[in-house]
NUGU-572113 format. One record per residue (C-alpha): residue in three letters; y, x, z. Coordinates in Angstrom, 3 decimals, padded with zeros to 6 digits. Layout:
BEGIN
NODE  res     north      east        up
NODE  ALA         Y         X         Z
...
This chain:
BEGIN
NODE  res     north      east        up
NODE  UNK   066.528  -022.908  -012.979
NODE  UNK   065.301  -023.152  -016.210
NODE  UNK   065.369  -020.043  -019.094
NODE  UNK   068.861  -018.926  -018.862
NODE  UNK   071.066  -016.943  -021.917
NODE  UNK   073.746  -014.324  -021.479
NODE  UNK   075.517  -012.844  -024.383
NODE  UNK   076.622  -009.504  -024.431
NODE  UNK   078.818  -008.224  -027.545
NODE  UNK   075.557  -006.589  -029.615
NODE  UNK   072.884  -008.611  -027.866
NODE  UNK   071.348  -011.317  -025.555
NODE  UNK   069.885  -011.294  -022.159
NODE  UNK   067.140  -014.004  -022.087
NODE  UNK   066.231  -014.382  -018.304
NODE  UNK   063.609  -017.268  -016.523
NODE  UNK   059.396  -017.547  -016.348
NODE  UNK   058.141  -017.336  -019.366
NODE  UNK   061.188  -015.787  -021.630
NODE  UNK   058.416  -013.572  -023.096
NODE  UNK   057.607  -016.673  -025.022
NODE  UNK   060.881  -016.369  -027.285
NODE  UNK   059.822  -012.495  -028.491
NODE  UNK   058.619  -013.910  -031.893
NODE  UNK   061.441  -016.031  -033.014
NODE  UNK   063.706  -013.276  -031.071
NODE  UNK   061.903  -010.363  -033.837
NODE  UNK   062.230  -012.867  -036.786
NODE  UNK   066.375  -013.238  -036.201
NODE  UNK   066.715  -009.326  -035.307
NODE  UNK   064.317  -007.488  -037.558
NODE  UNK   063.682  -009.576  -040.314
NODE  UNK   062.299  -006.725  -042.512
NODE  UNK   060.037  -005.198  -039.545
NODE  UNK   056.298  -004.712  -040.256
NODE  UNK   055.436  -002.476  -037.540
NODE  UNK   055.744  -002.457  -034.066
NODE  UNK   054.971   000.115  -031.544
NODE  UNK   055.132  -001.043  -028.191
NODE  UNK   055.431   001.570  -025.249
NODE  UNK   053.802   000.349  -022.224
NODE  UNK   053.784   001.267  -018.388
NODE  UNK   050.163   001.546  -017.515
NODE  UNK   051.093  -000.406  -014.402
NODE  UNK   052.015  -003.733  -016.392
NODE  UNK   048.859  -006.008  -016.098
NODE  UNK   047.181  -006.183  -018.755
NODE  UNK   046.686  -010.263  -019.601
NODE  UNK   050.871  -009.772  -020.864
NODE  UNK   049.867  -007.075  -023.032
NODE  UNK   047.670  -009.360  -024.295
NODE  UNK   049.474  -012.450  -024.555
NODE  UNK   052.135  -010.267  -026.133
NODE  UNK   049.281  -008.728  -029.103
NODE  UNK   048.795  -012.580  -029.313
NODE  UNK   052.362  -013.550  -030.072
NODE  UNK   052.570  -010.630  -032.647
NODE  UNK   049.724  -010.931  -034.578
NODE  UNK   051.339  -011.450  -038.198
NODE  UNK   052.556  -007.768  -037.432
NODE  UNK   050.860  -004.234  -037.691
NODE  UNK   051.055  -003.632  -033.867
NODE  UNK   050.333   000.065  -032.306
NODE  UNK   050.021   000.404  -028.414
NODE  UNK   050.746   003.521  -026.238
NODE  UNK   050.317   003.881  -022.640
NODE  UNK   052.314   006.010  -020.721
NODE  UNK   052.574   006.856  -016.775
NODE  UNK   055.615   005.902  -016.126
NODE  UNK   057.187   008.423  -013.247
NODE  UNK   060.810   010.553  -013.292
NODE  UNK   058.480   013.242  -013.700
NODE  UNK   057.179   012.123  -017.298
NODE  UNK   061.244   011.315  -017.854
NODE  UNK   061.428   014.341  -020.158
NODE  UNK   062.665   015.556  -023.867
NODE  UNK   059.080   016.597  -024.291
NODE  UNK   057.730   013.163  -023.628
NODE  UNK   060.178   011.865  -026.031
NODE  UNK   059.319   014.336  -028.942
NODE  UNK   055.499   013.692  -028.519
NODE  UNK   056.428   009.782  -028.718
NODE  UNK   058.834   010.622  -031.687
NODE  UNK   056.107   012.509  -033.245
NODE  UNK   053.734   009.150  -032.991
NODE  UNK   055.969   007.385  -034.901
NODE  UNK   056.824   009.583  -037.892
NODE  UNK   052.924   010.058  -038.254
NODE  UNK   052.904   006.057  -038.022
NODE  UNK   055.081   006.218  -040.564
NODE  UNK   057.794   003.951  -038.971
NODE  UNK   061.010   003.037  -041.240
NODE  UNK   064.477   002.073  -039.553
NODE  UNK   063.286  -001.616  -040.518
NODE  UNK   060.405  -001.369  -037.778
NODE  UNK   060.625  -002.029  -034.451
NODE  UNK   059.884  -000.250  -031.350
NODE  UNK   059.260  -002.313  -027.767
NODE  UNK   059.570  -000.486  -024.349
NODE  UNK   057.791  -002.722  -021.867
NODE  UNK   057.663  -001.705  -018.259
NODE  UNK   060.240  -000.542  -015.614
NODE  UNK   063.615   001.574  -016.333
NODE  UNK   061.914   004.582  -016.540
NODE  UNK   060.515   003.258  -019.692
NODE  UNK   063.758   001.897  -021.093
NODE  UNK   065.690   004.652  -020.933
NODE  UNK   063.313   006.504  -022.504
NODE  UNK   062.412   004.463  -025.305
NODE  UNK   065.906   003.305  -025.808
NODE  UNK   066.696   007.254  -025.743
NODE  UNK   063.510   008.024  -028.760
NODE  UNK   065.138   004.805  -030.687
NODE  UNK   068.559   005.943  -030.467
NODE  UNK   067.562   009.117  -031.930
NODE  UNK   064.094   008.051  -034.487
NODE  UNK   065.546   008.473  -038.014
NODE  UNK   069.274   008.216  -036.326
NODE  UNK   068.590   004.443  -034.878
NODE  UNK   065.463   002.154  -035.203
NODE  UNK   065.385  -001.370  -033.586
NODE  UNK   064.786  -002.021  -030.265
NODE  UNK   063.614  -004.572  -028.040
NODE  UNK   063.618  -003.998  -024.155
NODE  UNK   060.831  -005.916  -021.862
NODE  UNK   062.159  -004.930  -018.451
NODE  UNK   058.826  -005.327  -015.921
NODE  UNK   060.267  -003.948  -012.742
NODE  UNK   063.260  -006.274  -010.504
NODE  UNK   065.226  -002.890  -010.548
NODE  UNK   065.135  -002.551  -014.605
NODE  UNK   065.797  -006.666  -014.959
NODE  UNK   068.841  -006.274  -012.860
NODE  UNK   070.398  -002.925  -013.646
NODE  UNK   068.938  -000.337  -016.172
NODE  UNK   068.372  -003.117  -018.789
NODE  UNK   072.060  -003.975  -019.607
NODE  UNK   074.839  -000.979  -020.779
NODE  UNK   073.094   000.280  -023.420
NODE  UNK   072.584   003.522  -021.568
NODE  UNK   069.533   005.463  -022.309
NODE  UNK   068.181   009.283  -021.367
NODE  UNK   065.580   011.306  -019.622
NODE  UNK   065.900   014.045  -017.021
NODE  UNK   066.488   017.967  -017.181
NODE  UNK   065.465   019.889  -014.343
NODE  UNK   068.926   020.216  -013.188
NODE  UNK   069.521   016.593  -012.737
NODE  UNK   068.814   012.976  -013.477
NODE  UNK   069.777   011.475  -016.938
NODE  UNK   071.459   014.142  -018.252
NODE  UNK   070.440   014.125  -021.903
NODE  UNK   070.981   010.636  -023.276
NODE  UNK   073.111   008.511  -025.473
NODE  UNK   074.376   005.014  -025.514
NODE  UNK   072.377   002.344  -027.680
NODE  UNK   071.754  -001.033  -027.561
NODE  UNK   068.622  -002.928  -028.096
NODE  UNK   068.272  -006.102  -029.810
NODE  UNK   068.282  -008.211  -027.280
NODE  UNK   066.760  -007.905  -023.935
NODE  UNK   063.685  -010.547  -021.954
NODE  UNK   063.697  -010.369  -018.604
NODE  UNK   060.127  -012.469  -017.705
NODE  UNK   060.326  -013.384  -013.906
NODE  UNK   056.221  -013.736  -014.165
NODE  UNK   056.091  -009.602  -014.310
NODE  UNK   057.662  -009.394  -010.527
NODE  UNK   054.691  -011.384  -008.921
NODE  UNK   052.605  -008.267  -009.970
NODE  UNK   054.321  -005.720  -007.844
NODE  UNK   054.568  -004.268  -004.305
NODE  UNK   057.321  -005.259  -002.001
NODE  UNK   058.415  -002.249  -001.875
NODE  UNK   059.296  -002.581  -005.420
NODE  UNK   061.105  -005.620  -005.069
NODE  UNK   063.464  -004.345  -002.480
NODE  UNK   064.274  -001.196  -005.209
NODE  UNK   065.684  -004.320  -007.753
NODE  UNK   067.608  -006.104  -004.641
NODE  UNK   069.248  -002.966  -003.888
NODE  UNK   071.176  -002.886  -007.204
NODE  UNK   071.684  -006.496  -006.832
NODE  UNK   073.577  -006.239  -003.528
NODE  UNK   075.409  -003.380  -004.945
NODE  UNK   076.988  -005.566  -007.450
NODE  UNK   077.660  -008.068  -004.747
NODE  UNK   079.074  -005.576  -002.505
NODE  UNK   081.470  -004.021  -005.547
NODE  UNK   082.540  -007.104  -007.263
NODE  UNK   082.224  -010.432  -005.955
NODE  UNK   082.010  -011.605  -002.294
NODE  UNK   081.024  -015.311  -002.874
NODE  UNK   077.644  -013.905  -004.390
NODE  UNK   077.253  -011.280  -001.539
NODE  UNK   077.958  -014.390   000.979
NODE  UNK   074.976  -015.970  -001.012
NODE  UNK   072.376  -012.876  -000.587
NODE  UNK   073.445  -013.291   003.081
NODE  UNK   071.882  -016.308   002.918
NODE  UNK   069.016  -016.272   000.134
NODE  UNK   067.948  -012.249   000.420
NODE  UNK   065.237  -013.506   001.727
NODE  UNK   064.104  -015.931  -000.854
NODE  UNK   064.826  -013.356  -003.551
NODE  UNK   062.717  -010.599  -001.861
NODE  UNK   059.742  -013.517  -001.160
NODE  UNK   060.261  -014.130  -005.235
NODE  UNK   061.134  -017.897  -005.006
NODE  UNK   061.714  -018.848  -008.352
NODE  UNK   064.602  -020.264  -009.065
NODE  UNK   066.749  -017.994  -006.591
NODE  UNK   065.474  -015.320  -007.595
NODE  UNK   066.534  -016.530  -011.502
NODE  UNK   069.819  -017.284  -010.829
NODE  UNK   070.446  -013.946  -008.419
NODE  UNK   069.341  -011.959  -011.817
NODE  UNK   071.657  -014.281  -013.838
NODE  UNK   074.412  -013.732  -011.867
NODE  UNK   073.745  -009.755  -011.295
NODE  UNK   073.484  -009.719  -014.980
NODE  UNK   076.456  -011.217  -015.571
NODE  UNK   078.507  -008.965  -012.752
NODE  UNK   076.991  -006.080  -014.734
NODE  UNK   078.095  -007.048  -018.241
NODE  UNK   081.521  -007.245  -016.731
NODE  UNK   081.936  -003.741  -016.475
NODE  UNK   079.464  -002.639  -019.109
NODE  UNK   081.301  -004.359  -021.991
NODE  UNK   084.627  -003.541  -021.048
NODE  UNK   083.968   000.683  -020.810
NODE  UNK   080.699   000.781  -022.961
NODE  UNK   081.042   004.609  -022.497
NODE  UNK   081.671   004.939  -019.049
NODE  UNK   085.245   006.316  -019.290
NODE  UNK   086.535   004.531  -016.377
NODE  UNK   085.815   001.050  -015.334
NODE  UNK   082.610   001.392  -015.760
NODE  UNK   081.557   003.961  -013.049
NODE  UNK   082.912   001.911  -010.210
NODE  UNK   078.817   001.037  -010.605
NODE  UNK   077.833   004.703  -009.351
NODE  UNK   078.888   002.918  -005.976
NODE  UNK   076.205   004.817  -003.465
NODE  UNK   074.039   006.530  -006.340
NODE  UNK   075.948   010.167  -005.816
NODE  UNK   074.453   010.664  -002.337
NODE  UNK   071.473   008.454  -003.849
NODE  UNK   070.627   010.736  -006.962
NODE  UNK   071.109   013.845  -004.308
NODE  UNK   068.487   012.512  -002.200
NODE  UNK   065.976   011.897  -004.688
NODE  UNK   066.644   015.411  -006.325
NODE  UNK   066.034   016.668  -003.050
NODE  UNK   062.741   014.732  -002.537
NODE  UNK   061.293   015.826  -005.716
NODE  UNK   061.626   012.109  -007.341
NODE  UNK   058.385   011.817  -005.193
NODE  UNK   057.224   008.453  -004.298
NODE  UNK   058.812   009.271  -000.571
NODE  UNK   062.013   007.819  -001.422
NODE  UNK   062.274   005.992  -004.844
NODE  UNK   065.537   004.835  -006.395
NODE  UNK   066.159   002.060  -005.219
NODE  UNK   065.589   003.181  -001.377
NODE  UNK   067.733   006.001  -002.117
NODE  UNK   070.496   003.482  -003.361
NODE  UNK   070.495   001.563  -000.151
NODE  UNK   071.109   004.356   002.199
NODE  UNK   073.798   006.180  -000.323
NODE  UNK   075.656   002.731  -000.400
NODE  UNK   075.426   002.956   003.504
NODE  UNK   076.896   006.120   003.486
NODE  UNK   079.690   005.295   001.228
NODE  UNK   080.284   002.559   003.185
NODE  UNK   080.394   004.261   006.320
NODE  UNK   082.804   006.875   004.632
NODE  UNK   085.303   004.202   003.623
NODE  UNK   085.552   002.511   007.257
NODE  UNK   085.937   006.033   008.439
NODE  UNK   088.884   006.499   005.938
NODE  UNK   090.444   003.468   007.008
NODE  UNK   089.483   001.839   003.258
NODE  UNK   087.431  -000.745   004.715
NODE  UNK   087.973  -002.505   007.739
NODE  UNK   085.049  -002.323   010.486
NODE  UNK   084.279  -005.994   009.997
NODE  UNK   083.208  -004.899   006.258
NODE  UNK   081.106  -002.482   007.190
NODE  UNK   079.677  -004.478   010.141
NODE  UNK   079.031  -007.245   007.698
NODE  UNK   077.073  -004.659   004.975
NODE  UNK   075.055  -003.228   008.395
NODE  UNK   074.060  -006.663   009.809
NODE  UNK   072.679  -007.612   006.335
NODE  UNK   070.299  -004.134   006.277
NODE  UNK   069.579  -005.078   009.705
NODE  UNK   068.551  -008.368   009.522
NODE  UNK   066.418  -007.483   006.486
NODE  UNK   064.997  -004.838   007.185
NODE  UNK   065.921  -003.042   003.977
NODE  UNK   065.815   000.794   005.497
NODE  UNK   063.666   000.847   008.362
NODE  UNK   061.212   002.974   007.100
NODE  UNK   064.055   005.108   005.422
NODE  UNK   066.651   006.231   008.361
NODE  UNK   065.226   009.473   009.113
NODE  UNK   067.038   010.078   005.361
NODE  UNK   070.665   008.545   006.631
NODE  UNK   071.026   011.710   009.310
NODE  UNK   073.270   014.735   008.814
NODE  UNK   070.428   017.371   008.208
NODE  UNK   068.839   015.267   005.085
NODE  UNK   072.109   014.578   003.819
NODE  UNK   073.507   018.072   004.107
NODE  UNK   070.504   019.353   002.281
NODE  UNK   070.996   017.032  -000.156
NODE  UNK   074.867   017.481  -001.044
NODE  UNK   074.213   021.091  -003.023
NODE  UNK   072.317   018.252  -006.002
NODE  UNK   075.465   016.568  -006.412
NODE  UNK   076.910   019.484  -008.367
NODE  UNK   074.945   018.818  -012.066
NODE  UNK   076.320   014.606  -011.386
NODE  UNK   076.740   013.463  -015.019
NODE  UNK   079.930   011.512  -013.898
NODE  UNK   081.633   014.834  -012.708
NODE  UNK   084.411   015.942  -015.360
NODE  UNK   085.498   018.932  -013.280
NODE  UNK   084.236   021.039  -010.517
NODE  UNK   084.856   018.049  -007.849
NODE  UNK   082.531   015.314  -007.573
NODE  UNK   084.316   012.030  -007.906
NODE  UNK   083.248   009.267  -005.173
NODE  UNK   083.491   005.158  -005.305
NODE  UNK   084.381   003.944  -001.997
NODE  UNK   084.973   000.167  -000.589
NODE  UNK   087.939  -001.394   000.014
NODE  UNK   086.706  -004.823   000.889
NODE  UNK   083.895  -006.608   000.084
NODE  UNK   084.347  -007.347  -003.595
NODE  UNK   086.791  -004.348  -004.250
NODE  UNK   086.252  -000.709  -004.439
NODE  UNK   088.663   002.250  -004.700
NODE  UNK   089.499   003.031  -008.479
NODE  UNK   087.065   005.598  -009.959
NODE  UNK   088.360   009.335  -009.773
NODE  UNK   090.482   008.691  -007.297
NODE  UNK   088.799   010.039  -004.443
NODE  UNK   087.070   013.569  -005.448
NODE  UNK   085.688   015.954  -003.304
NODE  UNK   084.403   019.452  -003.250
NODE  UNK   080.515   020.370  -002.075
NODE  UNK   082.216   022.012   000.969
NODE  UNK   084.715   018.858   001.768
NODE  UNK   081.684   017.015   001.463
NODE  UNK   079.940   018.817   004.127
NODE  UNK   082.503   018.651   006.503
NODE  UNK   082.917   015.241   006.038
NODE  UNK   079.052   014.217   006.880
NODE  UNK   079.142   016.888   009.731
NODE  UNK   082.176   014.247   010.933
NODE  UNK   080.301   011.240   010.278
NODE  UNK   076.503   012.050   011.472
């Protein structure tokens, strides 16, 4: 599959090995006034695309800054210190700023160019399978308080978005089974033909093969947009893609955002447990949920993480759930599946921390 284009309403999605090579034309057409650039980089990103990226940019006054990237770093003070850069730098509205590295990075440097001089231009270089499939699209940007995950943020768009396949060949496996997990979730949620095809390909996609791997980020992408541009805000539709991330963002509260469970891990096991919720509910029939577990199984996508999907873990876990950004009242508001492909309407099911616990005491 060669370099694929999706258009959103404010932007593109350019997607395939070697996208990165469109950044210059992609700057001329979006920011045709832009003299500087700062580009924000994970530390972790190799440093031969920093370098072919300097090289692409070299008719511009380009400033670098390295940060280490972690949910720990994810804070307002790293974003006024980075704001602070840039007003020193002198940056107009007409300059550009470039976050290149995983989605720790783009929602923080789509949060400091949402807010430098009330909007500056952005460009988003997801590096990480997890950011490329997920955090990229939506427009939504923020960092952490310490009572909870992304809850200071705003909605913004960048200029367009390049995911470059070539980044993913740099990372652990580990990290590559974060991305999948957020690629199976918008299997599971919206479209069983695809999840039939990770059935079949997860493999493939986890062992990078090209042009599977291209067209499973196309078509997560795509599912994405779908619910994205319809409820930019996240006023309804849209949250149907919190499927499995409130026990998720409870677990990795409760582990400290430590490397012992990372996002992506924590996803997999909170759509497990949503999944086994809804067949105990009689939501989902036990052939769904046999069909989600024999996937897992047969991929070996938790084994090092079940001592996290048992009763005492979870428990612990459930008092986290209470600073969830998606929560409008005192009840925290659960997506559960109906069938593979179709999920229970968002704030339709909403529980108390005490229901909650009685619940898992039922389950585990």
């Amino acid at each position: 599959m060669k370099i694929s284009r999706l258009k959103a309403k404010d932007y593109s999605i350019i997607i395939g090995k070697n996208s990165i090579n469109t950044l210059p034309s992609e700057i001329k057409k979006h920011c045709p006034k832009c003299k500087k650039i700062a580009i924000i980089i994970d530390s972790k990103v190799p440093k031969k695309f920093v370098m072919r990226i300097k090289k692409k940019l070299k008719k511009y006054k380009i400033f670098i800054h390295f940060i280490s990237s972690s949910e720990k770093i994810k804070n307002i003070n790293q974003v006024n210190l980075l704001i602070d850069k840039l007003l020193k730098l002198n940056f107009n509205r007409s300059d550009l700023i470039i976050g290149l590295g995983g989605g720790i990075v783009g929602d923080m440097i789509g949060f400091v160019s949402s807010i430098f001089k009330r909007g500056i231009n952005f460009i988003n270089l997801p590096s990480t399978l997890l950011s490329q499939v997920d955090s990229c699209i939506g427009g939504k940007t923020g960092v952490n308080s310490i009572f909870g995950k992304n809850l200071i943020g705003s909605f913004y768009n960048p200029k367009v978005v390049i995911v470059e396949t070539e980044f993913l060949k740099s990372l652990p496996k580990r990290e590559i089974t974060c991305g999948y997990a957020e690629i199976l979730k918008h299997a599971i949620i919206y479209d069983k033909n695809f999840f039939n095809f990770l059935r079949k390909n997860t493999r493939k996609i986890l062992s990078l093969e090209n042009n599977t791997l291209t067209r499973s980020i196309h078509k997560s992408c795509k599912i994405k947009l779908n619910f994205t541009e319809k409820d930019f805000r996240e006023k309804g539709l849209r949250m149907k893609l919190n499927f499995g991330h409130t026990f998720a963002h409870a677990l990795e509260i409760q582990n400290k955002y430590s490397n012992r469970l990372n996002h992506g891990e924590a996803v997999l096991i909170g759509m497990l447990i949503a999944v086994k919720i809804s067949k105990f509910k009689n939501l989902c029939s036990i052939n769904t949920y046999n069909q989600i577990e024999s996937l897992y199984r047969k991929n070996l996508l938790i084994k090092k993480f079940r001592r996290y999907l048992n009763k005492k873990e979870i428990l612990k876990s459930i008092k986290f759930m209470k600073n969830d950004k998606k929560k409008d009242d005192e009840k925290v508001s659960f997506i559960f599946l109906k069938e593979i492909g179709k999920t229970t309407m968002p704030g339709k099911y909403k529980y108390g921390t005490k229901q909650i616990e009685n619940l898992v005491k039922k389950l585990f």
